[in-house]
NUMI-974507 format. One record per atom (N, C-alpha, C, O): z, y, x; atom name. Coordinates in steps of 0.05 Angstrom, whole numbers. Layout:
<r <Z Y X> CA>;
...
***
This chain:
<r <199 -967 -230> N>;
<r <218 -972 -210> CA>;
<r <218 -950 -189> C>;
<r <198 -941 -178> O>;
<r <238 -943 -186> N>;
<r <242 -912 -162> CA>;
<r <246 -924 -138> C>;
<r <260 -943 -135> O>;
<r <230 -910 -115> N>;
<r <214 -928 -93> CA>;
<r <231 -903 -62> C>;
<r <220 -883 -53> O>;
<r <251 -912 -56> N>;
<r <265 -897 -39> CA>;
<r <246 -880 -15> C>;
<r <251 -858 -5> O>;
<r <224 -899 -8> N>;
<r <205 -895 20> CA>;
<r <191 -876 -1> C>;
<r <198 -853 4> O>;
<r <174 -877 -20> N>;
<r <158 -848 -32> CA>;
<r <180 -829 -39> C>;
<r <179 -806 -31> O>;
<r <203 -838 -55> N>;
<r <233 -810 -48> CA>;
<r <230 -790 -24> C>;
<r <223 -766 -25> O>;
<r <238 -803 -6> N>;
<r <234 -792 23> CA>;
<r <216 -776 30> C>;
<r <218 -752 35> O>;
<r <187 -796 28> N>;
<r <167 -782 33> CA>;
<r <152 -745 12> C>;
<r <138 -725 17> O>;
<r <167 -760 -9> N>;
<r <154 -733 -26> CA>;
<r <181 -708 -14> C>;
<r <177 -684 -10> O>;
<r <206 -719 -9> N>;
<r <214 -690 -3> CA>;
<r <207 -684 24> C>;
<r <207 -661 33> O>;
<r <200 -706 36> N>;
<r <191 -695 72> CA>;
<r <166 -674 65> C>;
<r <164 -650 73> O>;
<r <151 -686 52> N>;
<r <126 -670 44> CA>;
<r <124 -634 21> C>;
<r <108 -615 20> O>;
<r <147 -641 9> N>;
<r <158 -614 1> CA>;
<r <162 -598 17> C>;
<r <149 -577 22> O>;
<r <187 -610 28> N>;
<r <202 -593 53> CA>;
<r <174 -582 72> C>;
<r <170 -558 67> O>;
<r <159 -589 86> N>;
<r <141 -586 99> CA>;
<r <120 -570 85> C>;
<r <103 -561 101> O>;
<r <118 -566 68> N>;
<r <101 -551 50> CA>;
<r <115 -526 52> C>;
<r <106 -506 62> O>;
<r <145 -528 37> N>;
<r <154 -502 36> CA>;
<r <151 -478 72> C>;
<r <142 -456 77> O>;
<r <167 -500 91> N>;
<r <162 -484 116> CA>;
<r <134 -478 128> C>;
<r <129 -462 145> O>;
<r <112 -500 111> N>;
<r <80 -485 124> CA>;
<r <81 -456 107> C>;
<r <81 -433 115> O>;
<r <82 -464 85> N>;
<r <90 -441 65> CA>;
<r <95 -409 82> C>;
<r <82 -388 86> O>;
<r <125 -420 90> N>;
<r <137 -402 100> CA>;
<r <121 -393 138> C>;
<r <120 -376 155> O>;
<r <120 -399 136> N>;
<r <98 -400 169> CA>;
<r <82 -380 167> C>;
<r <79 -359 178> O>;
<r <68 -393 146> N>;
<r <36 -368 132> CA>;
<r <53 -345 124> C>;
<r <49 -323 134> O>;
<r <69 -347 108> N>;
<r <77 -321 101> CA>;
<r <86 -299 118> C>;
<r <77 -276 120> O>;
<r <107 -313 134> N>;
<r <114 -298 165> CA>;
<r <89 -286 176> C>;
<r <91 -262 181> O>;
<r <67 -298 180> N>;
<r <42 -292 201> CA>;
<r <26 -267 181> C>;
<r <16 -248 191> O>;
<r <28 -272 150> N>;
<r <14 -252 132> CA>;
<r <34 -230 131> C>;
<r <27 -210 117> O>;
<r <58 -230 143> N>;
<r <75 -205 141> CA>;
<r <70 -187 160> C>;
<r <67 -163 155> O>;
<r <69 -198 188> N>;
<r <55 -186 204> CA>;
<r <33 -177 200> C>;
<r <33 -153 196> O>;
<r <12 -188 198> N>;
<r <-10 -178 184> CA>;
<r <-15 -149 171> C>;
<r <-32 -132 175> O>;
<r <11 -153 152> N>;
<r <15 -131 133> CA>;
<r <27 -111 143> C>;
<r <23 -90 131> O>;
<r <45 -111 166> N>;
<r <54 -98 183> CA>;
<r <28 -84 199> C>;
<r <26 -59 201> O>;
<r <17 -95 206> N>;
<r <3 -80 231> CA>;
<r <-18 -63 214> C>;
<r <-24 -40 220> O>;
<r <-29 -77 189> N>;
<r <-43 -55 175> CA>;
<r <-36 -33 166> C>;
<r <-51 -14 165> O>;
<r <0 -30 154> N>;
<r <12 -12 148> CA>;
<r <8 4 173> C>;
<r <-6 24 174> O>;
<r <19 -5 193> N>;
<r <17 18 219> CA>;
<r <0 37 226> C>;
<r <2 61 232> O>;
<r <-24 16 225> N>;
<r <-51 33 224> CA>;
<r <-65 47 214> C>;
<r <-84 61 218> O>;
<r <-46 38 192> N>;
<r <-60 61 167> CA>;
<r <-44 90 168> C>;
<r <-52 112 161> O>;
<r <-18 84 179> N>;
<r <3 105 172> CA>;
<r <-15 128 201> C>;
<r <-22 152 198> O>;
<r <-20 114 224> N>;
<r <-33 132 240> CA>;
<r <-46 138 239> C>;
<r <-49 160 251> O>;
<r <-74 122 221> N>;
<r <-100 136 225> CA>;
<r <-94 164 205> C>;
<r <-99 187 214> O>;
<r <-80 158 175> N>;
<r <-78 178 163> CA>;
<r <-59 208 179> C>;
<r <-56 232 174> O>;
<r <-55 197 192> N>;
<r <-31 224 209> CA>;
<r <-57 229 223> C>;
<r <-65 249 210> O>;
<r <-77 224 242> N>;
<r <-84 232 266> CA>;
<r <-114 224 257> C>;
<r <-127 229 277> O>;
<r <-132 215 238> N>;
<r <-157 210 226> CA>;
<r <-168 226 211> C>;
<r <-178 208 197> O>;
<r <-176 247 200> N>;
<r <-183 263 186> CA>;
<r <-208 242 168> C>;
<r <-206 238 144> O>;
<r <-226 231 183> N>;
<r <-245 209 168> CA>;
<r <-239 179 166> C>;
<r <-253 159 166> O>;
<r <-210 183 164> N>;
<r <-198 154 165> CA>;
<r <-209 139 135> C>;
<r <-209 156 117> O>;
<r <-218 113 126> N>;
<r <-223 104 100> CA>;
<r <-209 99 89> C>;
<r <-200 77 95> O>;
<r <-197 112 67> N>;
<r <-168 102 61> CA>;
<r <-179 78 36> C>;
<r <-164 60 29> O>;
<r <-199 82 27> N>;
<r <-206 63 0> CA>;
<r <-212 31 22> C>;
<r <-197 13 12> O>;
<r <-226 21 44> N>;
<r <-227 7 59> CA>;
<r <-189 -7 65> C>;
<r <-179 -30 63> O>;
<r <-180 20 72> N>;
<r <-145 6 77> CA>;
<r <-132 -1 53> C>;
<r <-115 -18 55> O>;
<r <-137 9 29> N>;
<r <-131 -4 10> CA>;
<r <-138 -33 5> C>;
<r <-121 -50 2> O>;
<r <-172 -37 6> N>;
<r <-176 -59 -3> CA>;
<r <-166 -85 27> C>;
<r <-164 -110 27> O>;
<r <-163 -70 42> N>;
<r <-144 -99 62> CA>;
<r <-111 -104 54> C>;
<r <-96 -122 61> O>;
<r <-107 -83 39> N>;
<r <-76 -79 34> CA>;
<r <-71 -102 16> C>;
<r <-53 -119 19> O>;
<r <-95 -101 -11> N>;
<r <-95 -121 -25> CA>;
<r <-102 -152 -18> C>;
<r <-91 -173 -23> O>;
<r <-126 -144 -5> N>;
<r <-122 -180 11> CA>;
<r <-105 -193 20> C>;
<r <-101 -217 18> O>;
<r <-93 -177 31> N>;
<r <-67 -186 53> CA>;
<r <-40 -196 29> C>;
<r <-25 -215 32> O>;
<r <-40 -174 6> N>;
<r <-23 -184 -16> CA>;
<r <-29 -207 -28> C>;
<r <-9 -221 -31> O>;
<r <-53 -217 -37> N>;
<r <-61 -233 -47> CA>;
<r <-60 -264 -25> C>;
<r <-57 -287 -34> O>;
<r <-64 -257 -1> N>;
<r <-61 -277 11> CA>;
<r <-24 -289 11> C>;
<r <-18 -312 5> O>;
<r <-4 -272 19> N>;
<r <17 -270 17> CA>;
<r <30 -284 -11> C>;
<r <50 -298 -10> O>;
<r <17 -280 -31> N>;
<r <18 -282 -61> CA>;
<r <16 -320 -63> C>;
<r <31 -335 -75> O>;
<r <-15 -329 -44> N>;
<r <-14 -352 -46> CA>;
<r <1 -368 -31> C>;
<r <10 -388 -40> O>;
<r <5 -360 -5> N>;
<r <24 -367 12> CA>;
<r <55 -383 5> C>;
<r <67 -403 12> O>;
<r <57 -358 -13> N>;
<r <89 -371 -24> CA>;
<r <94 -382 -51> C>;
<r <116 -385 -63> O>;
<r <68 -386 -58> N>;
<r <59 -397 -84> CA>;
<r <68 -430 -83> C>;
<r <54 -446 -70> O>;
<r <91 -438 -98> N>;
<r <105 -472 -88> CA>;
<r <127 -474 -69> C>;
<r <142 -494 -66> O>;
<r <129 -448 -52> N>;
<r <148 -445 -30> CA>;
<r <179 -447 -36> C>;
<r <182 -448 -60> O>;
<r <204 -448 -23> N>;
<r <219 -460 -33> CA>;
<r <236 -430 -20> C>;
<r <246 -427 2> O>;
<r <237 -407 -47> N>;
<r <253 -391 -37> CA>;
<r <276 -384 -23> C>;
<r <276 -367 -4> O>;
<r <299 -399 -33> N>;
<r <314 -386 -18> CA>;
<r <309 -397 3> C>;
<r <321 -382 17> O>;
<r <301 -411 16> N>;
<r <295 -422 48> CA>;
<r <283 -391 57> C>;
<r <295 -377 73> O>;
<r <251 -381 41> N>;
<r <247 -359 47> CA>;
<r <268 -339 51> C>;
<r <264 -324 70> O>;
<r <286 -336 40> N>;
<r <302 -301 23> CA>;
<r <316 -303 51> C>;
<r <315 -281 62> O>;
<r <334 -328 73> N>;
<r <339 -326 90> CA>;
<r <327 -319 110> C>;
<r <335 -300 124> O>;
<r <303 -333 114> N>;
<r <289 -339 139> CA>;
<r <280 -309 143> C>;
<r <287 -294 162> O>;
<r <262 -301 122> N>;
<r <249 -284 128> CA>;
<r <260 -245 118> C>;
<r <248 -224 114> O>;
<r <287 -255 118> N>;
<r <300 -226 107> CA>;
<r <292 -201 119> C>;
<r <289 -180 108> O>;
<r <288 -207 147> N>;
<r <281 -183 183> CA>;
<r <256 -175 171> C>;
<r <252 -152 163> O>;
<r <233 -203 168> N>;
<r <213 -189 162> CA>;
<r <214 -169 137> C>;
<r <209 -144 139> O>;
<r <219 -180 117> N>;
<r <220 -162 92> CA>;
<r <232 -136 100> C>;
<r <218 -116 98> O>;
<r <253 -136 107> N>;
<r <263 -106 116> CA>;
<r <250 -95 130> C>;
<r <245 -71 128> O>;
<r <238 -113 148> N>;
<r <218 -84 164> CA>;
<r <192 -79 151> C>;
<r <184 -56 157> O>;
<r <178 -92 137> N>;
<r <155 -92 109> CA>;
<r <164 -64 106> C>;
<r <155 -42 113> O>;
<r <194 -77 90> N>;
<r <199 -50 61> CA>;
<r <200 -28 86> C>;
<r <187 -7 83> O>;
<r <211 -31 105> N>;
<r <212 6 115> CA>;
<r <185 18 120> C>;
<r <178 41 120> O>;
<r <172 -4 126> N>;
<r <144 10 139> CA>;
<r <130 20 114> C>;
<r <114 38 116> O>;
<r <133 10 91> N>;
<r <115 16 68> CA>;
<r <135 34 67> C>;
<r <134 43 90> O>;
<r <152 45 57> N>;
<r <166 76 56> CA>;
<r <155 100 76> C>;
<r <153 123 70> O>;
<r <148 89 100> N>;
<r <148 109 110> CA>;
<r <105 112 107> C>;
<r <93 133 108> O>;
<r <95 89 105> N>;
<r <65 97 91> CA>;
<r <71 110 70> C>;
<r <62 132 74> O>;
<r <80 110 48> N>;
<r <84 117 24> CA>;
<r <91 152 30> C>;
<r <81 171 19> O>;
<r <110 151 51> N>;
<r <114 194 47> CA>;
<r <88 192 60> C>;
<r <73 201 43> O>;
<r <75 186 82> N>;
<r <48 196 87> CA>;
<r <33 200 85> C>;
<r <18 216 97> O>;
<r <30 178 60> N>;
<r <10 185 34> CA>;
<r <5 205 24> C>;
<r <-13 221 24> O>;
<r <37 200 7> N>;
<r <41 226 -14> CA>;
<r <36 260 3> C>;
<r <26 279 -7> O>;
<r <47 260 30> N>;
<r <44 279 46> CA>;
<r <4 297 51> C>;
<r <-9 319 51> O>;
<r <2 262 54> N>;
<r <-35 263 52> CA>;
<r <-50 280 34> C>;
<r <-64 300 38> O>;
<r <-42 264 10> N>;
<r <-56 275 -15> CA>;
<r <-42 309 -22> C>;
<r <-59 327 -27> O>;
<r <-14 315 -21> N>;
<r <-11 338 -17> CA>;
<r <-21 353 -2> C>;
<r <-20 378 -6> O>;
<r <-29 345 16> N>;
<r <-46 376 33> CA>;
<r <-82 368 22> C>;
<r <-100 384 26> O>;
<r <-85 345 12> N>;
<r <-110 347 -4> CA>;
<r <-115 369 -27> C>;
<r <-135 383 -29> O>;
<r <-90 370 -48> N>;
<r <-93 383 -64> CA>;
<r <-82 403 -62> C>;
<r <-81 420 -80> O>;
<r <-71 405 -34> N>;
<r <-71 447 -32> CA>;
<r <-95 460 -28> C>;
<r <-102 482 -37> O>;
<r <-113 439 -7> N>;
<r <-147 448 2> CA>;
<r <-164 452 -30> C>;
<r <-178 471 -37> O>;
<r <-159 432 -43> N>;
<r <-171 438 -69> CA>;
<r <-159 460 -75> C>;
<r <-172 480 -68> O>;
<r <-133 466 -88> N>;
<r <-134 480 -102> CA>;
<r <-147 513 -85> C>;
<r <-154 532 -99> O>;
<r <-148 515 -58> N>;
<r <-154 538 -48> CA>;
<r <-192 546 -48> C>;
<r <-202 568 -45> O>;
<r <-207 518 -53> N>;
<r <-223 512 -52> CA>;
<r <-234 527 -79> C>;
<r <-254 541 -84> O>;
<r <-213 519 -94> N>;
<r <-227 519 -130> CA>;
<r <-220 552 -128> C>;
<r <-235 566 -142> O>;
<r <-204 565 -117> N>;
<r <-187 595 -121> CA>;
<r <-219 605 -100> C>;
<r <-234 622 -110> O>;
<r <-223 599 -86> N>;
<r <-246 614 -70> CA>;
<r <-275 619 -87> C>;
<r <-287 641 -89> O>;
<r <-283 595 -97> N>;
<r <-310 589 -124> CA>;
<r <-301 609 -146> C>;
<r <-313 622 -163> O>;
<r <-278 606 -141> N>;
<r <-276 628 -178> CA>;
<r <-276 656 -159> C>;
<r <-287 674 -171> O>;
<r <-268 661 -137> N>;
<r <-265 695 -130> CA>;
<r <-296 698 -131> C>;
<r <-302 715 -147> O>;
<r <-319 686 -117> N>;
<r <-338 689 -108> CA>;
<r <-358 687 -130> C>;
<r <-379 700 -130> O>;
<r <-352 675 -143> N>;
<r <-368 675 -179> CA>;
<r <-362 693 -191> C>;
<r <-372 695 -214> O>;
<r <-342 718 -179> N>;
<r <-335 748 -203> CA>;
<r <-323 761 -184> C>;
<r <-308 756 -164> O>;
<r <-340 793 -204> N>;
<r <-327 809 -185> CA>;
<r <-304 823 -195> C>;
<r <-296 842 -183> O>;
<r <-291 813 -223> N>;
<r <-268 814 -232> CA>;
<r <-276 836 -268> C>;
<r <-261 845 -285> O>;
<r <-309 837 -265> N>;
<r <-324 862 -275> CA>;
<r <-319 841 -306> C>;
<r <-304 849 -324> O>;
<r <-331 817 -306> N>;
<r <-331 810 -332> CA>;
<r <-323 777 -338> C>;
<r <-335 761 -352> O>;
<r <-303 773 -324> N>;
<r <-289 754 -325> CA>;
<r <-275 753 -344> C>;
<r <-272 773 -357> O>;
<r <-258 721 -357> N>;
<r <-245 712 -375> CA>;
<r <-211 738 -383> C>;
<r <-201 748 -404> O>;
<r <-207 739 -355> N>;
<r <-178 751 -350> CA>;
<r <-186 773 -367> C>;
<r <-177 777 -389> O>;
<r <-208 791 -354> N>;
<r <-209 824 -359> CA>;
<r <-214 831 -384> C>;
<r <-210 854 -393> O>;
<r <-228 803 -402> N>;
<r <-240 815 -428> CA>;
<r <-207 810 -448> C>;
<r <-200 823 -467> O>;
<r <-195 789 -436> N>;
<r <-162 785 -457> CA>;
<r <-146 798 -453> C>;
<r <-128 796 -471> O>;
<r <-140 820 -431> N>;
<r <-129 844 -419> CA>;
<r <-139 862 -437> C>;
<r <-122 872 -452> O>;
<r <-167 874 -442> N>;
<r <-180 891 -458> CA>;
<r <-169 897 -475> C>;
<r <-158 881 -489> O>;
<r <-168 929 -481> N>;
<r <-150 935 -506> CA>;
<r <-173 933 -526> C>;
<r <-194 928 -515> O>;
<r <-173 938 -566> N>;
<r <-191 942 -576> CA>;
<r <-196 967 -573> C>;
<r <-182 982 -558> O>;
<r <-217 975 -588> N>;
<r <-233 1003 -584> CA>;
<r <-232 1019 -606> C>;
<r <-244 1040 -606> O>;
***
């Protein structure tokens, strides 16, 4: 027999799930926000910034986010929280060039690093280059 008062109650209790849902998720966006920020600065202005440490909060914070809206009642989300997402996605764009920015001036230091070990290991007398240059005899 279908029981109008548990009807009610299970969608009151849905509904209320989805917006705690949505509550947490809002509060884990921020979250995700302010880590992005901090990360985007320390990497601009940190030279000993941890970036393996900012990673692993990056993932917590996903994972928490992940459960958050785990049962949640999307499109209620896709409205509510559109501002946040947009400002998420820009802020991870703009960590993302400063990354990529990051690691490029990492591997210009390397590669000038690795060009200095090879000058200083030869004095050009009997290196790889000079003996395949060599004419025969």
């Amino acid at each position: 027999m279908y029981d109008m008062t548990s009807a009610a109650h299970s969608e009151n209790a849905s509904l209320a799930m989805s917006q705690h849902g949505g509550a947490s998720a809002l509060a884990i966006m921020r979250r995700i926000e302010e880590t992005i920020d901090a990360e985007t600065a320390a990497i601009r202005n940190d030279p000993a910034f941890d970036l393996k440490a900012s990673n692993a909060r990056k993932s917590r914070h996903l994972y928490e986010l992940t459960r958050a809206l785990k049962g949640a009642n999307e499109a209620g989300l896709a409205s509510a929280h559109r501002d946040a997402l947009i400002r998420l996605r820009d802020k991870l764009a703009d960590n993302e060039a400063t990354i990529r920015a990051h690691m490029g001036a990492v591997n210009e230091v390397a590669d000038l690093l690795q060009d200095a070990i090879q000058r200083a290991q030869t004095d050009g007398t009997y290196s790889q280059q000079e003996f395949g240059q060599a004419s025969p005899a």
